[in-house]
C-alpha positions as CSV (number, residue, x, y, z in Angstrom):
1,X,-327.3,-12.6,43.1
2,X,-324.9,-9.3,44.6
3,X,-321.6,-10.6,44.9
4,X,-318.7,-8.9,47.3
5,X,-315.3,-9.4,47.2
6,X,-313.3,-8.9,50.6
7,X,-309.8,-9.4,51.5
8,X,-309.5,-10.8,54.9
9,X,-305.6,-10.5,55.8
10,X,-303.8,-13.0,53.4
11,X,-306.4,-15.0,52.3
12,X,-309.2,-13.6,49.5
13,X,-312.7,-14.5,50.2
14,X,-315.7,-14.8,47.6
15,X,-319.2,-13.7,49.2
16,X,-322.8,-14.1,47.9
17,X,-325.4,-12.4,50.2
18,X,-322.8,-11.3,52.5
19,X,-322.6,-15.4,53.2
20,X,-318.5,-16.2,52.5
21,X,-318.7,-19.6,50.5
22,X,-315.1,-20.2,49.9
23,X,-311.9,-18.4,49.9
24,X,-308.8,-18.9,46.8
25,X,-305.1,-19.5,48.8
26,X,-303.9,-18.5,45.2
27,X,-304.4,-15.1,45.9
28,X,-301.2,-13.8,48.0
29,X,-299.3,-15.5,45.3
30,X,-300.7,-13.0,42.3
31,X,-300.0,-9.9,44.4
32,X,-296.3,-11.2,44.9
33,X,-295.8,-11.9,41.2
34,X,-297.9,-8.3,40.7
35,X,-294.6,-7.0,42.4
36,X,-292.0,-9.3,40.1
37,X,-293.5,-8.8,36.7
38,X,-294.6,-6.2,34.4
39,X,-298.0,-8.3,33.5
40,X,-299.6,-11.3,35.2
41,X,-301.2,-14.0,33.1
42,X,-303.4,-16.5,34.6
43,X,-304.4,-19.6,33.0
44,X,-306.6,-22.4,33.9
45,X,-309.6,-24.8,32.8
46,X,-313.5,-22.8,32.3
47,X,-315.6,-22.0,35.1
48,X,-311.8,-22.5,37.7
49,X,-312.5,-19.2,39.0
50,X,-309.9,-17.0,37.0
51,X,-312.2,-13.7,36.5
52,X,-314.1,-13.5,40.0
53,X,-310.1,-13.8,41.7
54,X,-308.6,-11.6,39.8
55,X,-311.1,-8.7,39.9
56,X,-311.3,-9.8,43.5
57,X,-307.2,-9.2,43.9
58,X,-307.1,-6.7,41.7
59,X,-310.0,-4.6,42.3
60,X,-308.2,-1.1,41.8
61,X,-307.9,-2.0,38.1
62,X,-310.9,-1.9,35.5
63,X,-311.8,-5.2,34.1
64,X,-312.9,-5.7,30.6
65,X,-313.6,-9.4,29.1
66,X,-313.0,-9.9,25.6
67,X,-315.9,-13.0,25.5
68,X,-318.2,-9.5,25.3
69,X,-318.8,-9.2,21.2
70,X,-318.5,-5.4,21.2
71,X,-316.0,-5.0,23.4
72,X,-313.9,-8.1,21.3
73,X,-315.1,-5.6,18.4
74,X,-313.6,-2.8,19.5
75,X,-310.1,-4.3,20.4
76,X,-309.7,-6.3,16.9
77,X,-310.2,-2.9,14.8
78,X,-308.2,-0.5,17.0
79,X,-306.3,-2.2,19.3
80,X,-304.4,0.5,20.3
81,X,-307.0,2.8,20.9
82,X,-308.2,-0.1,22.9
83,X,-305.7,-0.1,25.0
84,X,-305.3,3.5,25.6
85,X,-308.6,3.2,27.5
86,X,-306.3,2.1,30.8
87,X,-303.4,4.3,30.9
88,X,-302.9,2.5,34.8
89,X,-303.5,-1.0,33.6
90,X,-306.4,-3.2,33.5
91,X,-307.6,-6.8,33.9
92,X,-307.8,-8.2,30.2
93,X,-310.6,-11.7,30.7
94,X,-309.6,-14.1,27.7
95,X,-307.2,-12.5,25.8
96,X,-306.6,-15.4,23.3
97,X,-309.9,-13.9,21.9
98,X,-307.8,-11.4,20.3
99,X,-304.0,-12.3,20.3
100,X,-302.9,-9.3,18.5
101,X,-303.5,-7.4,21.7
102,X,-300.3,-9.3,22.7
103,X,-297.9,-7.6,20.1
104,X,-299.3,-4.0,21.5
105,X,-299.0,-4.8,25.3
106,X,-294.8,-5.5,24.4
107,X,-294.4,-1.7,23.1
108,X,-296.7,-0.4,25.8
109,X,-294.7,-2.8,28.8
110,X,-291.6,-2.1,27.3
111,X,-292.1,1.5,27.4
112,X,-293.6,1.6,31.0
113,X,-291.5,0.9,33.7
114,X,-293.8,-0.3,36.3
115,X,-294.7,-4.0,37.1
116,X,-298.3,-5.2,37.7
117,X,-299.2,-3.6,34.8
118,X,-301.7,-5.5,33.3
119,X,-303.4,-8.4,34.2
120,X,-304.3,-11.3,31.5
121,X,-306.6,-14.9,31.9
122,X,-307.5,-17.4,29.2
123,X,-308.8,-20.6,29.4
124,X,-306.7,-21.6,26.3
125,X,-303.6,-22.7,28.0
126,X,-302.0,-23.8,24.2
127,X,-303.0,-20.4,22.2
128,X,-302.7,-18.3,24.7
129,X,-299.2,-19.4,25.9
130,X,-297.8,-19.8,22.5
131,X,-298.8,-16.2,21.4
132,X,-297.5,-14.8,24.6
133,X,-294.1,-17.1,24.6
134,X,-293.0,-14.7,21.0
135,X,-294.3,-11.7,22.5
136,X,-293.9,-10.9,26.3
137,X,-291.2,-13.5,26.7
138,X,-289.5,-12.3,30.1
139,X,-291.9,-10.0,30.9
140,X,-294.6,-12.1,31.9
141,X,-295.5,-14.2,35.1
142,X,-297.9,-17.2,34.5
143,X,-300.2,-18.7,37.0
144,X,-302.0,-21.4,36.6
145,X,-305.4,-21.3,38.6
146,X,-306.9,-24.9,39.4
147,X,-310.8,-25.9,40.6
148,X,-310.9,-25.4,44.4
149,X,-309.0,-27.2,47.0
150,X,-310.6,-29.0,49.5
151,X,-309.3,-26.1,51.9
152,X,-310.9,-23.7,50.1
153,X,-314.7,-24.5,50.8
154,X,-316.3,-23.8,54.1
155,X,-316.9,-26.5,56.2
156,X,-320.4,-25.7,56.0
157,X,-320.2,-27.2,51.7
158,X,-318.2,-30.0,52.2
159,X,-319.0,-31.5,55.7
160,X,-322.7,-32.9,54.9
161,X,-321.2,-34.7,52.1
162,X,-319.0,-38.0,51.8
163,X,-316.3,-38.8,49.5
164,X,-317.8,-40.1,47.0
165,X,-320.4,-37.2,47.6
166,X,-317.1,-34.8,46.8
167,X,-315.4,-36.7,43.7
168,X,-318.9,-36.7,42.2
169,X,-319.4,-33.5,42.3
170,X,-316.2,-32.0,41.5
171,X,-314.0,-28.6,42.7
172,X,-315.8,-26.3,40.1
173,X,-316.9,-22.9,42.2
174,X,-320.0,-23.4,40.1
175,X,-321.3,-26.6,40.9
176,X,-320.4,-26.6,44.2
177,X,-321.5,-22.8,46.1
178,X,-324.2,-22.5,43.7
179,X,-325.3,-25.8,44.2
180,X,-325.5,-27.0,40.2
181,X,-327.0,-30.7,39.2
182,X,-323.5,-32.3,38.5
183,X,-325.0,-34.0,35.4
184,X,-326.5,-31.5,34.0
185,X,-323.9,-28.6,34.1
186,X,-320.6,-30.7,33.4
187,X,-322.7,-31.9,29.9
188,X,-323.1,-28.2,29.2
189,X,-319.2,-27.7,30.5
190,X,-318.5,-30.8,27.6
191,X,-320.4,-29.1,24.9
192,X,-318.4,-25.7,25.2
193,X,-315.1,-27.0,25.5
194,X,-316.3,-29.1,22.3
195,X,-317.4,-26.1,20.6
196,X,-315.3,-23.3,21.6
197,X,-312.1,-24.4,22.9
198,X,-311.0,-27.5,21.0
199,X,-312.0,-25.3,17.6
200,X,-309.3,-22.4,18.6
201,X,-306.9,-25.0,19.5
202,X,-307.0,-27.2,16.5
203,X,-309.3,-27.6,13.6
204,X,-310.6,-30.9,14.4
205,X,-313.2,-32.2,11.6
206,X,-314.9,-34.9,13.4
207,X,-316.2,-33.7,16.9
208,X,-318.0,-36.9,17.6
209,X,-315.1,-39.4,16.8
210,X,-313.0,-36.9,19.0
211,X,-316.0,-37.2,21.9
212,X,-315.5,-40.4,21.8
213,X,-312.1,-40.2,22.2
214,X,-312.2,-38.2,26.0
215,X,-314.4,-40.4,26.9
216,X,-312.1,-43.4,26.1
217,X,-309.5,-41.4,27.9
218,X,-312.1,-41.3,31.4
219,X,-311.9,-45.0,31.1
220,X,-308.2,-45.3,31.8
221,X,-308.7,-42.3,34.8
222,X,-305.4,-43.9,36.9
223,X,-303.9,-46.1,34.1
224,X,-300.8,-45.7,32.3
225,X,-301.6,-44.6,28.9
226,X,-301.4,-47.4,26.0
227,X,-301.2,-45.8,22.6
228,X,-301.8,-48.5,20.7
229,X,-305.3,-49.4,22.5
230,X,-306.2,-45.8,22.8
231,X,-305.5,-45.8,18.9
232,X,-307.2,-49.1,17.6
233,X,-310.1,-48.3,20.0
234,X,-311.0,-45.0,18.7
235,X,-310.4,-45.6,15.3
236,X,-307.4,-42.8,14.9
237,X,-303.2,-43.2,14.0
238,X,-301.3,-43.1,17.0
239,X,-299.8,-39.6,16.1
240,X,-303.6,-38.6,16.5
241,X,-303.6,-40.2,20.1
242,X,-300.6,-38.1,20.6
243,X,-302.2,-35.1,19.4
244,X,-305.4,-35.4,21.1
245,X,-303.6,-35.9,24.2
246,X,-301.6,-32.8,24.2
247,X,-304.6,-31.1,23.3
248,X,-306.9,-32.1,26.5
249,X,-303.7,-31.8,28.8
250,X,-302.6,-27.9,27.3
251,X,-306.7,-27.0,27.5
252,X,-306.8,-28.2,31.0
253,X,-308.6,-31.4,30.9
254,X,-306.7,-33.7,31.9
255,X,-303.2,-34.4,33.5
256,X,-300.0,-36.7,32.2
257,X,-298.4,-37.9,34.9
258,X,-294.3,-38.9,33.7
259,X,-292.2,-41.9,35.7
260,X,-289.5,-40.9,37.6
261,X,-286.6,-43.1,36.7
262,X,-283.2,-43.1,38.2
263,X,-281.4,-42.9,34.7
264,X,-283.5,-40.0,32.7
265,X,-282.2,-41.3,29.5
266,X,-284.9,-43.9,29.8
267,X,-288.0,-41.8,30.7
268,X,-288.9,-40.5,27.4
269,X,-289.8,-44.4,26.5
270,X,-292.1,-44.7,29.3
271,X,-295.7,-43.8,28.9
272,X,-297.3,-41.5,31.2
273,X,-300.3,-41.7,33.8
274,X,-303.7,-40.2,32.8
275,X,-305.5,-38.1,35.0
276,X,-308.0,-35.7,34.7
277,X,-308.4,-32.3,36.4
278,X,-311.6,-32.9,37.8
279,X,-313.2,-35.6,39.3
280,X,-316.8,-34.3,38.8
281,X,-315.8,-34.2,34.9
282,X,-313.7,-37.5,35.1
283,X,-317.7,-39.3,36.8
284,X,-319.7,-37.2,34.0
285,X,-317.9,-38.7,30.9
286,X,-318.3,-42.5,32.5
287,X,-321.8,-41.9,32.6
288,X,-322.6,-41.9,36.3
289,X,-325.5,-40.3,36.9
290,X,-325.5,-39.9,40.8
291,X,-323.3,-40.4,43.7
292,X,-324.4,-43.7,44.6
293,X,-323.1,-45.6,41.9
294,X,-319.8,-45.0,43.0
295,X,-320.9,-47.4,45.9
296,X,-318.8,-50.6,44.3
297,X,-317.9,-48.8,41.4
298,X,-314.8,-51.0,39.4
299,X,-313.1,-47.3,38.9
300,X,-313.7,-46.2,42.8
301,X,-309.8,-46.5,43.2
302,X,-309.1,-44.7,40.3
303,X,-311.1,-41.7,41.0
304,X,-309.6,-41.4,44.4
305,X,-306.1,-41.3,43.2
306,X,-307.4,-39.2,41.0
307,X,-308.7,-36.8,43.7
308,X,-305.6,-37.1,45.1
309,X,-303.4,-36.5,43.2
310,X,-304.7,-33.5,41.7
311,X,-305.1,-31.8,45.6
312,X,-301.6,-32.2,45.4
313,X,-301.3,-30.1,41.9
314,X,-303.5,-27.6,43.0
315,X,-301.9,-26.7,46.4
316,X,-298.6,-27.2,44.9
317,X,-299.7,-24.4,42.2
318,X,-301.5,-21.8,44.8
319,X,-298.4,-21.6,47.1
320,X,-295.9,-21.2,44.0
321,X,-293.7,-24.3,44.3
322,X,-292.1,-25.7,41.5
323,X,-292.7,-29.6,42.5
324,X,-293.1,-32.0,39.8
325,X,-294.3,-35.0,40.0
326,X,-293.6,-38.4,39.1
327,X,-295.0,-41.9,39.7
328,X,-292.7,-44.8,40.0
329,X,-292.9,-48.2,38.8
330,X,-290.0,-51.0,38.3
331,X,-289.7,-54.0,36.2
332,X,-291.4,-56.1,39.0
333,X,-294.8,-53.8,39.1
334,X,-294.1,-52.2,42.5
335,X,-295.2,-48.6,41.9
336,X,-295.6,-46.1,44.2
337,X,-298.6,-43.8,43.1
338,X,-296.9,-40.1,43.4
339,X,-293.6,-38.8,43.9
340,X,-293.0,-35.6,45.1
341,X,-289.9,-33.9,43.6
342,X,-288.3,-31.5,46.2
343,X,-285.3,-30.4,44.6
344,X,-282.3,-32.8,46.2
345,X,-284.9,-36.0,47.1
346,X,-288.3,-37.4,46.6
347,X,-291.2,-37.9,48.7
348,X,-292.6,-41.1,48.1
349,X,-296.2,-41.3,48.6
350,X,-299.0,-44.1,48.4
351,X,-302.9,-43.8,48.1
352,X,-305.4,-46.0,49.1
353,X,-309.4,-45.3,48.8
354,X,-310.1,-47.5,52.3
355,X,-311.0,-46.0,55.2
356,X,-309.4,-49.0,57.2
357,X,-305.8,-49.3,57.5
358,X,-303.9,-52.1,56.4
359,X,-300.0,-53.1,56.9
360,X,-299.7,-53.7,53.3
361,X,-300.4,-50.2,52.8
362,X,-296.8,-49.0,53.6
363,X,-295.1,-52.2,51.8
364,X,-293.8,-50.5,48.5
365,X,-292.9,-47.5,50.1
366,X,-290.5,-49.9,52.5
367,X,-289.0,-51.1,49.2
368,X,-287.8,-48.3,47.5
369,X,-286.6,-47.2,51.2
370,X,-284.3,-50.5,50.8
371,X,-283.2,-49.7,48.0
372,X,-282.1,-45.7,48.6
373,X,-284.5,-44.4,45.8
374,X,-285.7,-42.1,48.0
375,X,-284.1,-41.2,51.9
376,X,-287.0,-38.8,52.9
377,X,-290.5,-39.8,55.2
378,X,-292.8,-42.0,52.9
379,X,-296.7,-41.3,53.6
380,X,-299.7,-43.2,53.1
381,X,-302.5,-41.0,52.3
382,X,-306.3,-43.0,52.7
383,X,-309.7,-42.4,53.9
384,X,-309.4,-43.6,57.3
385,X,-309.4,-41.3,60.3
386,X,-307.1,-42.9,62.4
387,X,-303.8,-41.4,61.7
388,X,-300.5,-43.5,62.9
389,X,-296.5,-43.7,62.5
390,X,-295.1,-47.0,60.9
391,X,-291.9,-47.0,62.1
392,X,-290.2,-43.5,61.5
393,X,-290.2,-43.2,58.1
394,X,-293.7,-43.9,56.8
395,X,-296.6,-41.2,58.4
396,X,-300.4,-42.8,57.4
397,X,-302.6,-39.6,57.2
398,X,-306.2,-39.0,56.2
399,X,-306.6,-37.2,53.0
400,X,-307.9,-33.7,54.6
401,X,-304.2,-33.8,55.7
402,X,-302.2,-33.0,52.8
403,X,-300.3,-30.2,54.0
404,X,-298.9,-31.8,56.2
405,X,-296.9,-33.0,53.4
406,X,-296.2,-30.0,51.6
407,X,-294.9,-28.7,54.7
């Protein structure tokens, strides 16, 4: 299948038959931090997109990809005459493959005063960052590159299908404009990251019992994480739950989402919020098989905040802010699902998987309004397409809305 790639005025555009399936918002930010930095690197989960945007922004470079055995060959045995091959810069695909390309692209950056220079993906958010952090410290801007948005595929993909439709399927370019069998491709997707990625991360000796373990985590998609039940059921210590955390979070499976407390001296006592990247991956490891069984599904909520919240994380990532996020939750059990860190306050927000709005909706956000934890415009984000004011400091918004927010 012929692919172009064409830059229509600041938005870059993937095309298959001449027919543009989606477009990545991401891209204006990587030729602004092309202009900041000697060398790019771009990071994100398998299959997000990473080489088809960056040879699409960067088309004036050569591209190489290191996943190539003779081309990986070549650059472990003579790395610098390697390198050499691209006096102007390249695109380098999955350069943890070969870290010791790192320790020759600092004499060769150092040495060429000119930003843009080269252009780096990995998948391996853990290697690859830790090679790079004691060798291009300084010199290098990271960018983290997310599945797609929902803003980023044509009406055309998305209208014909409902919610559930979408979180079943996932934001994976693949799945979606190439129109993959969810099941089939995210096992396959499993079985990689099992193989390839979670061996260059860490040796981990029993594959199965660690299997076992993500799947346990897809469980509690939404849920505060509870060590101790994570560790008693999958049979490991709890500095193994640790450890296996930090693993699927740095390789871009899942996300830990940390509470926002008034006094920060307290935070690092309170667990974290699991959530994983993609929805389609999150359905995949509970063993749904098809859309419809998220009709009534005991997890439907879950995997809506889940949705949610990570369409917050990936638009937060392609325009460049540097938002974190927090949930919130006191010693009575209000919580409020997502905090939006904006610098000097926080933007309290509340999701709900109805499509029919409901007063109690709004009622925690009214709280910590009361109570001055946050002075900005609460919003309630659901599936509903009536969109309304409570007062003036609540907005209730349907979820194809979101940047509204971000605003």
């Amino acid at each position: 299948m012929y692919c172009i790639y064409v830059n229509w005025g600041i938005d870059y555009y993937i095309c298959i038959n001449n027919l543009c399936m989606f477009h990545r918002n991401i891209g204006v930010l990587l030729r602004e931090y092309a202009s900041e930095f000697r060398s790019i690197a771009v990071v994100g989960p398998r299959q997000s997109g990473k080489s088809t945007l960056v040879k699409t922004v960067f088309i004036e470079k050569p591209y190489v990809t290191l996943e190539d055995i003779d081309i990986r060959k070549f650059a472990e045995t003579d790395t610098r005459g390697f390198l050499n091959q691209f006096p102007n810069g390249a695109v380098i695909d999955e350069v943890q493959r070969v870290p010791e390309i790192l320790n020759y692209l600092q004499n060769i950056i150092d040495t060429r005063n000119e930003d843009g220079l080269f252009v780096l993906t990995g998948s391996n958010q853990f290697l690859l960052q830790d090679n790079i952090s004691q060798t291009l410290a300084g010199r290098i801007g990271f960018i983290d590159l997310y599945p797609l948005t929902m803003s980023e595929i044509t009406p055309e993909f998305k209208d014909h299908l409902d919610m559930k439709d979408i979180i079943f399927r996932g934001f994976y370019p693949e799945v979606i404009y190439k129109h993959r069998n969810p099941r089939v491709w995210f096992e396959n997707y499993i079985r990689t990251y099992l193989e390839r990625d979670v061996k260059l991360l860490k040796n981990i000796d029993n594959i199965m019992l660690f299997m076992k373990f993500v799947k346990l985590c897809a469980g509690r998609t939404g849920q505060i994480v509870n060590y101790q039940s994570l560790s008693i059921e999958a049979g490991v210590d709890f500095k193994t739950v640790q450890s296996w955390l930090g693993i699927l979070q740095n390789s871009f499976i899942i996300k830990l989402i940390q509470p926002y407390y008034s006094n920060f001296n307290k935070r690092t006592i309170k667990a974290p919020k699991l959530y994983f990247i993609d929805t389609g991956l999150a359905c995949n490891l509970l063993g749904l098989r098809h859309a419809k069984e998220l009709d009534n599904y005991h997890s439907w909520g879950a995997l809506f905040e889940n949705f949610i919240i990570m369409e917050f994380y990936k638009n937060i990532a392609n325009l460049g802010l540097n938002y974190p996020l927090y949930y919130w939750r006191d010693s009575n059990g209000i919580e409020i699902d997502l905090m939006i860190d904006k610098g000097t306050d926080f933007i309290p927000i509340e999701i709900k998987a109805g499509q029919t709005f409901q007063k109690d909706f709004t009622k925690n956000i009214k709280k910590i309004q009361e109570i001055s934890l946050s002075k900005n415009k609460g919003y309630v984000v659901y599936q509903g397409d009536f969109e309304l004011t409570d007062g003036d400091k609540i907005d209730i918004i349907n979820y194809n809305n979101l940047a509204k927010i971000l605003a």
